[in-house]
BASEKE-877857 format. One line per 2 residues: their letters; for each residue x negated, y negated, z negated of C-alpha. Coordinates in Angstrom, 2 decimals. Last residue first. Layout:
<rs>
a = X:Y:Z | ...
</rs>
This chain:
<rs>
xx = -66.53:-91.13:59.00 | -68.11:-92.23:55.57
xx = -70.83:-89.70:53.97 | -71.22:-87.40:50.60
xx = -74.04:-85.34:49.38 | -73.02:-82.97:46.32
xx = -75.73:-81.16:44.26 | -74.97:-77.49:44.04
xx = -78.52:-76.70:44.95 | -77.37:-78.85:48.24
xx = -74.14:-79.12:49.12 | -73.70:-81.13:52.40
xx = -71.70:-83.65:54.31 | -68.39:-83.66:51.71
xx = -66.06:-86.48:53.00 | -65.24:-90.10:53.05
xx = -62.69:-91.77:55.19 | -61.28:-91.06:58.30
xx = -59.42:-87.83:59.59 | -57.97:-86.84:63.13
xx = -57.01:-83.31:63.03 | -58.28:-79.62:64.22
xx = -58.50:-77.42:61.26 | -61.03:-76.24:59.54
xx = -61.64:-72.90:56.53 | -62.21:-73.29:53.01
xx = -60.68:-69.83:53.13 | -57.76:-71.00:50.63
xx = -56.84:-74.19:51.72 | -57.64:-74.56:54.93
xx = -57.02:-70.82:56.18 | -53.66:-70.71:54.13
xx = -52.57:-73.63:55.40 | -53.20:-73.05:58.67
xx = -51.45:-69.74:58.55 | -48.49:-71.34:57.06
xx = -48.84:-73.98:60.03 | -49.63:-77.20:58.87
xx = -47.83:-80.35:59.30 | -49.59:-83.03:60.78
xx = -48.94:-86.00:58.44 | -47.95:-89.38:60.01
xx = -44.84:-89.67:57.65 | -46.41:-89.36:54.58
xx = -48.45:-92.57:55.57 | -45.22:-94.45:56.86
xx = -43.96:-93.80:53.41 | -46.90:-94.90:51.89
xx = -46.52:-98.36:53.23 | -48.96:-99.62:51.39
xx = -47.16:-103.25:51.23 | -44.57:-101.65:49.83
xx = -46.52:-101.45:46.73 | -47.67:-105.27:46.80
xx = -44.00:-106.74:47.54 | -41.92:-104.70:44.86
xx = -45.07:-105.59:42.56 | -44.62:-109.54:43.07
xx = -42.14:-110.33:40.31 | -44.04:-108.30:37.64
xx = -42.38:-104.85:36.27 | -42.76:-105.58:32.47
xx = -44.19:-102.10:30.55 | -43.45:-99.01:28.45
xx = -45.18:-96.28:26.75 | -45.16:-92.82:26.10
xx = -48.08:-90.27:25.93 | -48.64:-87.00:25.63
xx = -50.83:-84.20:24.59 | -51.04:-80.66:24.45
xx = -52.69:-78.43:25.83 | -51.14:-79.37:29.19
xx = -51.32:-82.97:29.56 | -48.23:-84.91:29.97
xx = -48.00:-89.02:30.45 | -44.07:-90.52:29.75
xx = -43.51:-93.82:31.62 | -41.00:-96.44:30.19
xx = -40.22:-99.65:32.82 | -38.64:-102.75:32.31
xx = -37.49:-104.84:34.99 | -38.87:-108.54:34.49
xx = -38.56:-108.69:38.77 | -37.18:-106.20:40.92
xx = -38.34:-102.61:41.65 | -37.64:-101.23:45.33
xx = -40.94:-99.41:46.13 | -41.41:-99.43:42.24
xx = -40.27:-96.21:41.84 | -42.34:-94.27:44.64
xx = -45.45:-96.09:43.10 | -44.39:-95.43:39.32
xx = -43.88:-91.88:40.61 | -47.63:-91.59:41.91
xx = -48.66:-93.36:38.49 | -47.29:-90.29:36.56
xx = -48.86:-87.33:39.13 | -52.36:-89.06:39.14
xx = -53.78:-86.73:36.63 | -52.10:-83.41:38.00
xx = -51.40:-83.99:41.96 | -48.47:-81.84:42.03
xx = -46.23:-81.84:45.49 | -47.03:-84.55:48.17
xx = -43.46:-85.07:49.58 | -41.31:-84.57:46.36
xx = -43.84:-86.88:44.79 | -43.22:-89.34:47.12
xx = -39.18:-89.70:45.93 | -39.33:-88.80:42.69
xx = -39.59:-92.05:41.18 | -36.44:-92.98:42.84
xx = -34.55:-90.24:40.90 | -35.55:-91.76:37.27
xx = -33.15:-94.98:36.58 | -30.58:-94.84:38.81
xx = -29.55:-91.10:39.36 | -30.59:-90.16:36.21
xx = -28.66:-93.16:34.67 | -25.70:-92.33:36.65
xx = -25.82:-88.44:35.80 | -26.94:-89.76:31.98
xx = -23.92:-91.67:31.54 | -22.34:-90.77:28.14
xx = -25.47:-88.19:27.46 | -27.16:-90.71:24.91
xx = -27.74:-88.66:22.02 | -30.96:-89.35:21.82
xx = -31.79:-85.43:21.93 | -29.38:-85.16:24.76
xx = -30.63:-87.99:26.92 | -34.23:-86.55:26.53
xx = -33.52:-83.27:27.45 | -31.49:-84.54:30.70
xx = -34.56:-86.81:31.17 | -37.37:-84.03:30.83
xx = -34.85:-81.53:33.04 | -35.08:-84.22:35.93
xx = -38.83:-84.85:35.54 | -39.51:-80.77:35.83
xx = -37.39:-80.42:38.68 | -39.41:-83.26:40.77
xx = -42.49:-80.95:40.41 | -45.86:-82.03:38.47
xx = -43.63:-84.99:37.67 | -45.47:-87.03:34.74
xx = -42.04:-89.18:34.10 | -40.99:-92.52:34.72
xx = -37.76:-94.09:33.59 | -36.83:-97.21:35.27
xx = -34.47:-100.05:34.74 | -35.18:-99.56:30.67
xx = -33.01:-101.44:28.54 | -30.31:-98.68:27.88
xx = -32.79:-96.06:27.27 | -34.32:-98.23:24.35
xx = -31.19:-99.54:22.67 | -30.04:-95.43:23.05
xx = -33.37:-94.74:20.81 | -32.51:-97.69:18.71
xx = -35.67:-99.74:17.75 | -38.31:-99.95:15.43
xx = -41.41:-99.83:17.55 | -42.78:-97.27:15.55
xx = -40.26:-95.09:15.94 | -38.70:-95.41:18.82
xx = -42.37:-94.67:20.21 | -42.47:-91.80:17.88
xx = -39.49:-90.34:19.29 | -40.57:-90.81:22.77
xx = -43.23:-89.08:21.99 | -41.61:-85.99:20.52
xx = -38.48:-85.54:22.95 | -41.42:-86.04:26.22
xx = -43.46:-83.53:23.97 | -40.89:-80.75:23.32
xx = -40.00:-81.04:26.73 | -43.36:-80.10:28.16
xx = -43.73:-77.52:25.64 | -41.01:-75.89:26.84
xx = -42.54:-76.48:30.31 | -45.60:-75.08:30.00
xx = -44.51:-72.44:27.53 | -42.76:-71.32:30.59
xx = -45.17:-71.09:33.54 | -47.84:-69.67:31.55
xx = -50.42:-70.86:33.95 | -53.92:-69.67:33.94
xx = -55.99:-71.91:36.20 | -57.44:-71.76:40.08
xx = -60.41:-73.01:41.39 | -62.50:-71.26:38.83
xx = -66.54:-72.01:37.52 | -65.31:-72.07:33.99
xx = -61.77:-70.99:33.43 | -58.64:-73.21:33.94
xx = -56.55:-72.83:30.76 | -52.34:-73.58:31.04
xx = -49.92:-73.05:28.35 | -52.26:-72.37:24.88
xx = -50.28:-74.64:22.65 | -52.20:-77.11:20.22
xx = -49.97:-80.47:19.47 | -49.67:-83.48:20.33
xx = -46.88:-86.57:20.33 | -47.81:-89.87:20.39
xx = -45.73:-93.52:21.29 | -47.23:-96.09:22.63
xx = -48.14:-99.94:21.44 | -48.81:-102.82:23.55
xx = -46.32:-103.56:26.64 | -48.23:-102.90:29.83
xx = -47.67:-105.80:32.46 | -47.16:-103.89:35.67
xx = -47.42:-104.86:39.38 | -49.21:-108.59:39.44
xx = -51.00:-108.12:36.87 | -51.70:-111.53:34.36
xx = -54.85:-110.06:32.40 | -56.60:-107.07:34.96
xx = -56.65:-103.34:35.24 | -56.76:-102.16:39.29
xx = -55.07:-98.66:39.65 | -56.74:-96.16:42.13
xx = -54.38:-93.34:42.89 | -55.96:-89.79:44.41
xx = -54.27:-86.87:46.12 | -53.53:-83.37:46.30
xx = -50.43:-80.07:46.03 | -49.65:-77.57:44.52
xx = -45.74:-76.63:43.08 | -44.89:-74.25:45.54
xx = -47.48:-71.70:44.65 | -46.42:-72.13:41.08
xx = -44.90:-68.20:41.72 | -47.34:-66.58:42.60
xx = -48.42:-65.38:46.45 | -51.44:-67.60:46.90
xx = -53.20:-68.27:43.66 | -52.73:-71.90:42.32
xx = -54.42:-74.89:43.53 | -53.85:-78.53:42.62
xx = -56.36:-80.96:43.92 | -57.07:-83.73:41.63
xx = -58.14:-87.55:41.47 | -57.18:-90.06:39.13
xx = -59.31:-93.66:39.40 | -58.95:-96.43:36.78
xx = -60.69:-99.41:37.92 | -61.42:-102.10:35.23
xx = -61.18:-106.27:34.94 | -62.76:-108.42:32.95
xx = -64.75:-106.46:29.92 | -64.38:-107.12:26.25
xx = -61.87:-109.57:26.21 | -59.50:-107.68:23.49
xx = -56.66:-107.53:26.28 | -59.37:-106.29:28.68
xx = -60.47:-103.51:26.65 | -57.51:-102.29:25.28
xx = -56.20:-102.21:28.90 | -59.30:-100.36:29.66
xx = -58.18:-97.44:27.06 | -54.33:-97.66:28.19
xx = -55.54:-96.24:31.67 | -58.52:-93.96:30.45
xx = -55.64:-92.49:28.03 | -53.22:-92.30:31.06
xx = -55.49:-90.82:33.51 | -56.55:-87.93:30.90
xx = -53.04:-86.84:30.31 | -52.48:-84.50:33.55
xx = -55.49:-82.42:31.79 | -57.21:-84.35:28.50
xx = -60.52:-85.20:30.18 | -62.15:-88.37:30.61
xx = -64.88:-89.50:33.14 | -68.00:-92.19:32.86
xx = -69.30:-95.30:34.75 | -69.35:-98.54:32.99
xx = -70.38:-101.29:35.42 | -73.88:-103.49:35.15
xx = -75.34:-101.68:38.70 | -72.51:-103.21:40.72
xx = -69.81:-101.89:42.45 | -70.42:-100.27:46.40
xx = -67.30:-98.27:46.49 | -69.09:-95.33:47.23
xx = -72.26:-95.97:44.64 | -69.28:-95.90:41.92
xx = -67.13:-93.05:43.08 | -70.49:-91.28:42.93
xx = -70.68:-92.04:39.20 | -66.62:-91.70:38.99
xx = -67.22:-88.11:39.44 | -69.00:-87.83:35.77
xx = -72.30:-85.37:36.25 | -71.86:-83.03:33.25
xx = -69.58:-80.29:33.71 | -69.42:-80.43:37.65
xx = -66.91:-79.25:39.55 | -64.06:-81.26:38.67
xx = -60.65:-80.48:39.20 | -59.03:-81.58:36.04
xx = -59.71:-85.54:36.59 | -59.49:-88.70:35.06
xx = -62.28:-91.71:36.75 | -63.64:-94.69:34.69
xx = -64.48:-97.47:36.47 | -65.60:-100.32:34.53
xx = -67.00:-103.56:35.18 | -65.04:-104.90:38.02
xx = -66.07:-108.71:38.27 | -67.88:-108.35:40.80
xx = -65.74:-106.52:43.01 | -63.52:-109.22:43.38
xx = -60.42:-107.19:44.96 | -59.28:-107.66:48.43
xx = -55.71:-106.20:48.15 | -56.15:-103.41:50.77
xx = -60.16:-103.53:50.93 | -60.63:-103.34:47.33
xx = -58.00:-100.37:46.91 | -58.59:-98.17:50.32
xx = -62.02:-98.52:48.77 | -60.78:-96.67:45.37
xx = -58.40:-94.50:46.96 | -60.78:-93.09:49.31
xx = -63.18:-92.80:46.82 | -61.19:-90.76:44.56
xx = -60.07:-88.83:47.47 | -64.17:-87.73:48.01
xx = -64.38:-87.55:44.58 | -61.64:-85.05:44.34
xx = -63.17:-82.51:47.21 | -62.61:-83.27:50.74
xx = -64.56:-81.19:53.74 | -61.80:-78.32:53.29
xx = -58.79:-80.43:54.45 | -56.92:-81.79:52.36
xx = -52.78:-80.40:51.50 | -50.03:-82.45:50.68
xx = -47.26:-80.23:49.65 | -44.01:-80.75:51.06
xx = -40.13:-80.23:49.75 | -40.07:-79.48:46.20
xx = -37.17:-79.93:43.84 | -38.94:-76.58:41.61
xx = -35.85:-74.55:40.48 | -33.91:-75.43:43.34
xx = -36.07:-73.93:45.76 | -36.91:-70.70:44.17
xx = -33.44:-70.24:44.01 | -32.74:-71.01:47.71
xx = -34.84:-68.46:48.75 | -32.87:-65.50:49.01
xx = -35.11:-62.20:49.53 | -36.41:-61.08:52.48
xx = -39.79:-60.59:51.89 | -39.91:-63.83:49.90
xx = -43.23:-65.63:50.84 | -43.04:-66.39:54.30
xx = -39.77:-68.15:53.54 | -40.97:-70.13:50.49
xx = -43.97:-70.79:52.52 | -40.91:-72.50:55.49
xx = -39.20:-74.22:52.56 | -42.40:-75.49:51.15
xx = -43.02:-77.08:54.07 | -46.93:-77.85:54.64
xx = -49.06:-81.23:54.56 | -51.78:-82.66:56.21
xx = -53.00:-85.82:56.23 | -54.36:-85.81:52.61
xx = -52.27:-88.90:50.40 | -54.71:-91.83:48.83
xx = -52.52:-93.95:46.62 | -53.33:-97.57:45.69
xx = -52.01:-99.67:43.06 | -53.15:-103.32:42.11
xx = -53.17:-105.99:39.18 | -51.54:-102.93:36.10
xx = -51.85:-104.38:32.46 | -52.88:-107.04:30.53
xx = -50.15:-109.93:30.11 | -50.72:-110.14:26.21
xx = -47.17:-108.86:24.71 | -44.95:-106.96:26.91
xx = -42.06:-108.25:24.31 | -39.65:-105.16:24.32
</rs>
């Protein structure tokens, strides 16, 4: 478990929509009657964060990106890269991160461009500048991941959506997360969830999805053992805190019990689960699935009360398939710089939307009354975005 060169993870910020609904109460609206505690239990979900219709993901990207700089006052000269990971974008060409870039005011000699595996892509643009920087071929990078997560009203991954941004800071000597080198690989080609051309909302075949979901946590993490030459239950037993992709919290606690049984390490898993992977779940069960950023939003929720030289596994997802796992050194100061976002104070200050509202923001592109700062969509223009800070 030596982290190696001390490249990794300098700063964390999470951008989180003010609004958010009760998936209890759409639960309610949606069952005609019938018992909704099933539907409840099989997801772990208890709030969606929801935008309003004048954001878009380059508008949280950029939010997350200043909120970044200004929160732990980064040198913005020596950031030459920002790469941003996204499965919402709306333009097949034209990488977000280029308006990210003017936004956040970097210079003119930074690398600007997007990556695209699904939930994946923000962990291979994250390891990518980490390469980078441990080989000393730029300083330090911004890795932005930005989605919204829309399904169609009335089915049954309704109560799984959900939005946001994190902006992660890559730098030698981080001060949140020293990533260990060398990850562990499992893909393979399984048609689970395809988001058409010129559509807000994918095709989701609910169960592949997650069977192939397991598969791939079992797969990589088997690889990783592999190549790192070490006991799978050696492994578990080291780690403080297990992080998983967590498009729903359900999904993160099935990966670990799957996990623990194909190790062979089911002794203590209700302890371990309870220790090790349910704080990690503890935003993400309050903004719902925010695809690309979903892994680094659980290392924020877990790291609220991390301590120092902990060691930390994360396993990346992307629908398709591909996954990643890998490990890293919690740094002594990262319990101190993620509370310092108080995120839970921001979840708290969410207006809570009406079902009707909800359903008028976010699927009529309709308004809503509701104090908002930060950047936002001012105009469309030959379906060329304009954007503006309020």
């Amino acid at each position: 478990m030596n982290p190696g060169a001390a490249v990794g993870i300098d700063a964390l910020y999470a951008y989180i929509p003010g609004n958010y609904v009760d998936v209890r109460e759409l639960a309610e609206k949606r069952a005609n009657g019938r018992d909704t505690s099933k539907i409840l239990s099989l997801v772990g979900q208890k709030e969606m964060a929801i935008p309003f219709g004048f954001e878009d993901p380059v508008t949280m990207a950029a939010n997350a990106v200043a909120g970044m700089i200004r929160h732990f006052k980064a040198d913005v000269s020596k950031i030459e890269r920002i790469v941003m990971a996204t499965e919402s974008a709306f333009d097949f060409s034209k990488a977000g991160s280029s308006f990210v870039h003017e936004m956040a005011k970097l210079k003119r000699g930074t690398e600007v461009y997007e990556v695209k595996h699904a939930c994946a892509s923000g962990t291979y643009a994250l390891l990518d500048a980490v390469n980078a920087v441990r080989a000393g071929e730029i300083e330090t990078a911004v890795v932005v991941m930005s989605d919204i997560c829309r399904y169609k009203k009335g089915s049954s991954a309704e109560y799984t959506q959900g939005a946001g941004a994190v902006a992660l800071l890559v730098a030698k000597n981080p001060k949140i997360l020293a990533i260990s080198p060398g990850t562990g690989t499992c893909s393979f080609n399984v048609a689970d969830f395809y988001r058409p051309a010129g559509s807000e909302t994918p095709v989701v075949d609910g169960r592949l999805s997650m069977e192939s979901y397991i598969k791939a946590v079992c797969g990589s993490f088997s690889d990783y053992v592999e190549k790192a030459q070490i006991m799978p239950h050696h492994l578990l037993a080291a780690m403080s805190h297990i992080i998983f992709h967590t498009p729903f919290p359900k999904m993160a606690e099935n990966a670990f019990f799957a996990l623990c049984k194909e190790t062979g390490c089911r002794r203590r898993e209700k302890e371990d689960f309870e220790r090790k992977v349910k704080p990690s779940l503890s935003i993400p069960s309050s903004v719902g699935n925010v695809y690309t950023a979903s892994l680094y939003l659980a290392l924020a929720s877990a790291l609220e009360n991390a301590t120092r030289d902990d060691i930390a596994g994360l396993f990346s997802y992307g629908s398709g398939c591909t996954s990643k796992f890998f490990a890293g050194r919690v740094a002594p100061q990262a319990g101190d710089r993620i509370r310092s976002l108080g995120l839970l104070k921001q979840l708290s200050a969410r207006r809570r939307l009406s079902i009707a509202e909800y359903e008028r923001v976010f699927y009529e592109g309709g308004e809503i009354d509701n104090e908002y700062r930060g950047f936002r969509v001012r105009s469309i223009r030959n379906g060329y975005r304009e954007y503006g800070l309020v």
